[in-house]
Phi, psi and omega in degrees: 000113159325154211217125169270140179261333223185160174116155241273157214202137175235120156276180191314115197314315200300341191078013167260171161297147178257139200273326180245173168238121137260116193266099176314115173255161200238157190277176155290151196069011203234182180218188171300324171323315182261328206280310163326357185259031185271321223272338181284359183263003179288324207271044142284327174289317184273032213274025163221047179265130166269142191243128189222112174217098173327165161235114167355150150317321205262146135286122154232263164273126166105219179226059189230198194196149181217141176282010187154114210292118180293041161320326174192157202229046176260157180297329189295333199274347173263320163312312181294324192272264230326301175302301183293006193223006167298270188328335171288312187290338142332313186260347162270298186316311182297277171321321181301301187292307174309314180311313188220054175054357187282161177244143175305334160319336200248027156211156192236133155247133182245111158255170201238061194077243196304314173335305159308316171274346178287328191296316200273317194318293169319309204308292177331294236270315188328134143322302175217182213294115162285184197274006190162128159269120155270123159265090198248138177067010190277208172199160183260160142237174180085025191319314184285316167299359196283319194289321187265350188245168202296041213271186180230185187194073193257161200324165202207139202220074187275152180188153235166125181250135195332322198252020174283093198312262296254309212230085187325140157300336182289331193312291188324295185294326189296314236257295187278337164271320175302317183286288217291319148351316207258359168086027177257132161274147197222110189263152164214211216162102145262144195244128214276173186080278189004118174268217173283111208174142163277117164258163189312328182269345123113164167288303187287317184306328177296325214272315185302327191287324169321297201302295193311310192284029170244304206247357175224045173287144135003000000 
């Protein structure tokens, strides 16, 4: 199993331990690097969230990183890299919770394109229910297995701009009628013009969406 080593990190604004994690998954060819810049404008709100955004196991062109190499874009072939790039984030998440004592009720994971499909694949998957998902510019894969596997089902938050050449915005309508079939809430977001990309309005909605899940659990 590929193993994450490395790549970027905001401890807890407050200087303290941290009670929640968000954890940032990064799009393809990108790194930890690009993604860490979601969290200064989140953690005032957030000031005891430790903010973590891993860099994928793979090298891919350049000085980027891929959670599995994008050789073909069939639903099967993304389901298979998507499953098969699980088990590092597991076992970092899983280090993460022991290390500071947190539980997945204490984490929101946010992706990024590929990044998104790794967050809900991971996110579903969970023994147990982390506190939220963001999905921006992504897609779900594995849809179909999803209805027959053990899953949880904490809240998802897609959100995807109208004009995105890589990844078509219909992914985003595909993506939110398959989780509410499976009874997971599902919120979404277009942000119009938008190609592939976060725009400000959001960047704030991922960030309100965080906050509440984090911070007004049950």
């Amino acid at each position: 199993m590929s193993k994450i080593v490395n790549g970027s990190s905001l401890q807890p604004l407050s200087g303290g331990k941290p009670k929640q994690i968000v954890l940032l998954l990064h799009g393809y060819g990108s790194s930890g690097a690009d993604l860490i810049a979601l969290a200064p404008h989140w953690r005032q709100a957030l000031p005891d969230a430790l903010f973590l955004a891993p860099n994928a196991p793979q090298r891919s062109h350049g000085a980027g990183y891929q959670w599995w190499p994008l050789a073909a874009f069939t639903p099967q072939a993304l389901a298979a890299g998507a499953a098969s790039a699980a088990p590092a984030i597991d076992v970092f998440l899983d280090c993460k919770l022991k290390q500071y004592d947190l539980s997945e009720a204490d984490v929101a994971i946010v992706g990024f394109s590929q990044g998104t499909m790794m967050a809900l694949h991971v996110g579903l998957r969970r023994k147990h229910a982390v506190a939220g998902i963001v999905g921006y510019s992504g897609m779900l894969t594995g849809a179909p297995e999803l209805a027959h596997a053990a899953i949880t089902k904490p809240p998802v938050l897609l959100i995807h701009g109208s004009a995105d050449p890589i990844i078509p915005v219909a992914a985003l309508h595909a993506a939110k009628a398959e989780l509410l079939k499976l009874g997971i809430a599902v919120s979404d977001h277009v942000s119009p013009g938008l190609g592939h990309s976060v725009d400000p309005d959001g960047l704030r909605r991922g960030g309100e969406f965080v906050v509440k899940a984090l911070t007004e659990k049950a």
